[in-house]
N, C-alpha and C positions, 0 to 999 in steps of 0.2 A: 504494500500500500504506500504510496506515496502522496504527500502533502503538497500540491503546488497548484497556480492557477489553472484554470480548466475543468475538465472532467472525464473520466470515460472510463471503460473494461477490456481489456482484451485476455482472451484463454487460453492456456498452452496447453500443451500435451499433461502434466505435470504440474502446475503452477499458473497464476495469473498475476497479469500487471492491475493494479485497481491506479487510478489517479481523482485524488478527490480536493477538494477546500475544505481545510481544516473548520475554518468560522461557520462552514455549511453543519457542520456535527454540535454546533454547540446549544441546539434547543432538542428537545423531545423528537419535533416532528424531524428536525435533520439529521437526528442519532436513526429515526428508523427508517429513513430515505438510505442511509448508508447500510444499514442490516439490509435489507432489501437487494442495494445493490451487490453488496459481499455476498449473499444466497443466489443472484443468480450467475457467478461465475465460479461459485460451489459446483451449482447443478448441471454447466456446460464441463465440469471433470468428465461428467459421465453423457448427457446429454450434447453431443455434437462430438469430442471427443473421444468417446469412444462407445455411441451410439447416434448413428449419423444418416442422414442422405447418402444415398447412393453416390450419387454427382459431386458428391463432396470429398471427394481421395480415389483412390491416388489425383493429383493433381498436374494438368499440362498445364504450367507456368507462361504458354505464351496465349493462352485461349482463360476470359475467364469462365470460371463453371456458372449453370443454373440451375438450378432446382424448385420447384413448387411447392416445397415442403421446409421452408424457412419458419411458415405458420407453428411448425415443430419445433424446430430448432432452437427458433428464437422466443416466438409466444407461448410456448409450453413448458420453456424453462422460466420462464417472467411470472406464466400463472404457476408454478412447482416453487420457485422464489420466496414469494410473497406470503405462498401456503406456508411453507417450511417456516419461516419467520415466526406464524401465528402458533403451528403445531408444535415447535420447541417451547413456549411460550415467552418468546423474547415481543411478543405484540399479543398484543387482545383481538377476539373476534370484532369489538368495534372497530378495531386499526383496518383488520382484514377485510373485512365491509365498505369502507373507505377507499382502497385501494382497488376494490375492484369496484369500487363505485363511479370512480375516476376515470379509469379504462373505459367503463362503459358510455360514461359521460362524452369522453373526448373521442369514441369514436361515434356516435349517435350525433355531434357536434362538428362531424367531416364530410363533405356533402362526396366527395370521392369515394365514400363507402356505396355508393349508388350508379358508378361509374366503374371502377374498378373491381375485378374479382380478388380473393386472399390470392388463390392460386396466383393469379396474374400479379399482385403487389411482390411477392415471391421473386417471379421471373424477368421481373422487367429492375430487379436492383440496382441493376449496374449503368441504366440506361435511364428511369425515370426517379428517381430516388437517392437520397445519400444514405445507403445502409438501412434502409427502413424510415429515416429520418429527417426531419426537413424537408420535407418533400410540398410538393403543391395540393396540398389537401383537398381543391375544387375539383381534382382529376385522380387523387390517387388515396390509397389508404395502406396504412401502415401495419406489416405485421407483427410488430411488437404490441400494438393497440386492439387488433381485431384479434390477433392469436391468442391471446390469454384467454377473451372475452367466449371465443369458442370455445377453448381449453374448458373452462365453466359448465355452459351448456352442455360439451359434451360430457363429461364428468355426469352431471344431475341425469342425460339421459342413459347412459350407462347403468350408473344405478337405478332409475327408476324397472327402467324392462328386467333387472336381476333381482328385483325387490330389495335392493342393498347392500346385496352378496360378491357384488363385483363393482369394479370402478377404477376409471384411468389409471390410477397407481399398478394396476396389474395390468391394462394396457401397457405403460410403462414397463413394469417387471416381465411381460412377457417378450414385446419389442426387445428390448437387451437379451433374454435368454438368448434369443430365437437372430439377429443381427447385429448382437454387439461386436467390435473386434473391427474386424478388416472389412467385413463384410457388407453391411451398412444396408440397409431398406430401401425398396420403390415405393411412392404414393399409395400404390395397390394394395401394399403386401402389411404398410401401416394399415390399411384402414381393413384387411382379411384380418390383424393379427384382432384390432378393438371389437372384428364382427363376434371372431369366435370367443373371445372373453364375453361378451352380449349376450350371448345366443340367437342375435338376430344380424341380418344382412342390413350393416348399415351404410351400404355405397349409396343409395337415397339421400339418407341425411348427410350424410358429406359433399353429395352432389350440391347441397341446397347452401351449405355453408362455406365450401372453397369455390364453387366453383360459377355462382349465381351472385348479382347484386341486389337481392331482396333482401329487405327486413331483416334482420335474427331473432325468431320467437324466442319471447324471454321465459314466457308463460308455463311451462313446465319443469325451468328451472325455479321460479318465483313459488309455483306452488310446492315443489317438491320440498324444499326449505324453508319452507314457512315465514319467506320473505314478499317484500312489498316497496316498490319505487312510493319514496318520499312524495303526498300530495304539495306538499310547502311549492311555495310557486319558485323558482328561480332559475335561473341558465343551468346550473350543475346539482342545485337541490331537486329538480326533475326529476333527474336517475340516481341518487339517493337511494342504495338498497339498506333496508328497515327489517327489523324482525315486525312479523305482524303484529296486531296486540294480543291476540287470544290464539298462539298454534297450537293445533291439534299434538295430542301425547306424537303422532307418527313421524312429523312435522320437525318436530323440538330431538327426538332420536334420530332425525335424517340429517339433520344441521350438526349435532353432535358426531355424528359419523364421519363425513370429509374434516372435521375441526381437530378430534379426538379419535381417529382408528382404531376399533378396539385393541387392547395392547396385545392379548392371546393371539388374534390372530396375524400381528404383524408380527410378533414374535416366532413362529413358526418356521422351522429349519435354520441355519446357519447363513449369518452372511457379515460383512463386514463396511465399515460406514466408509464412506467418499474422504480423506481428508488429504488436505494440501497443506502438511504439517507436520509433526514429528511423527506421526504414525504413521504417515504414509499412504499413497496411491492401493487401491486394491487389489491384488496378484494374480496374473495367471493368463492361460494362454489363448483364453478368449479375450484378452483386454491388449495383445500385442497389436503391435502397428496402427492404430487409431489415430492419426495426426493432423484430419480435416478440421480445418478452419472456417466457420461459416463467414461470408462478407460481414463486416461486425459494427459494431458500434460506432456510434458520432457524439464527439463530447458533452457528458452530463444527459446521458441517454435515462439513467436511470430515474433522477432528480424530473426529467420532464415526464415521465409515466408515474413519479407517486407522490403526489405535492401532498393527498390529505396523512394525516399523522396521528400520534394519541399520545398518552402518556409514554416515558421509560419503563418497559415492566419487568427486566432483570436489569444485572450488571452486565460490563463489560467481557468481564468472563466469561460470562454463559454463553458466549458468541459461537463455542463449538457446538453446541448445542443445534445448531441448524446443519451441521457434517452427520450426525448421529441422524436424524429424520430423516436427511435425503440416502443415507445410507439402505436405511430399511425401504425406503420406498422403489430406489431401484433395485435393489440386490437379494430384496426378500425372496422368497418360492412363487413363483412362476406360474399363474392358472395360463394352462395351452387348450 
């Protein structure tokens, strides 16, 4: 971590550069804008590093690569991020509500979300786009903003079709079984790995969400969670997610589930946590040669996707504490 003007992330193999401003850390909300951003370059150890796009390694150095599935990459580590943040409890479910309050806010607030597809924000990086960022909002949308936001919904509907028995984290845990290392995933063969975790074919709803410029029904995430967009009138209090006032017992136990995973069953078989630290990278010979780099970040990437904030709710110490969540959640047992 380095202290100077600016801002930004980049991931190695092994290690990441974080570059932040000190005076940005010195309230509540700037301590958890930095947690946030330190979790999502935790989570590209294993996400993008050594579970990746296809198109993203080996690497022709005079061609750059594309890939449609940055939505992954990039959005799925920002929504695993944030989560991890809340699930270690270095932030409260109000911070976590915030944060994806935000996302959903600012993308609901990009008229290029109705122009552009995710898939096409992906593809066109190198050409319309700075890395996801900065970009001309009135024509394009961003997948660090849209891809969490999916990341979400698909989560609630994963669980809702398993009654609660499954959920992205085993997406996750199985994607890695099944293409971590050298190997790396198609489009396809992500969205075959979340059908068979489902039990339903869901190339539909991915159709609908990478690859269309409609709406994203929020409605079955909001119910499933026993959440509710703030009535308060305002530009970003609109999308404002709220616990209802009165959720159902199912409701209150579905929100506890993605917040709290029950411990038994992440605890199940052997594995070992993500750390870029005295412990060490996690071994073995499905994690050799992983050294794809996604197109990355544009300075203070992280600080622009989580302005909302809450209280400090550990110390500085506990900051490992988000190596050990992302650890279980990719590295657990594997539903194939």
């Amino acid at each position: 971590n380095v202290f100077r003007p600016g801002g930004g992330g980049l991931e190695h193999k092994n290690s990441t550069l974080l570059t932040v401003q000190a005076k940005g850390m010195e309230t509540p909300a700037g301590w958890n804008r930095w947690l946030t951003f330190v979790a999502h370059e935790y989570v590209h150890a294993i996400n993008v590093k050594r579970l990746r796009p296809v198109e993203l390694g080996p690497f022709d150095y005079e061609a750059a690569p594309t890939t449609p599935s940055l939505w992954i990459a990039e959005g799925l580590t920002t929504y695993y991020a944030d989560l991890f943040v809340e699930r270690s409890g270095l932030a409260t479910e109000q911070d976590w509500l915030g944060w994806m309050s935000k996302l959903i806010a600012d993308l609901q607030h990009t008229p290029g979300r109705r122009v552009q597809t995710l898939s096409q924000s992906s593809l066109d990086v190198w050409n319309s786009e700075a890395s996801g960022v900065g970009m001309d909002q009135s024509k394009t949308v961003s997948y660090y903003t849209k891809g969490p936001v999916v990341g979400l919904l698909l989560d609630a509907h994963i669980r809702r079709l398993t009654h609660d028995s499954a959920s992205l984290d085993d997406v996750m845990r199985a994607a890695y079984a099944r293409y971590g290392g050298v190997r790396g995933y198609t489009p396809a063969q992500f969205q075959a790995t979340a059908s068979r975790v489902a039990g339903f074919d869901l190339r539909p709803w991915f159709h609908r969400a990478l690859d269309t410029t409609g709406e994203l029904d929020y409605r079955e995430m909001l119910d499933w969670f026993g959440l509710a967009f703030s009535d308060t009138a305002g530009p970003t209090s609109t999308w404002r997610l709220e616990p209802v006032a009165h959720p159902t017992a199912a409701q209150a136990a579905h929100l506890a589930a993605i917040l709290r995973p029950d411990a038994s069953r992440r605890g199940e078989g052997e594995h070992h946590a993500v750390s870029v630290g005295a412990r060490g990278l996690p071994t073995g010979s499905h994690l050799a040669g992983a050294s794809a780099a996604a197109p990355h970040h544009s300075p203070a990437h992280a600080a622009a996707h989580h302005s909302a904030g809450g209280g400090l709710a550990a110390p500085p110490a506990a900051v490992a504490q988000v190596d050990d969540v992302a650890g279980l959640v990719f590295q657990g047992p594997a539903k194939m």
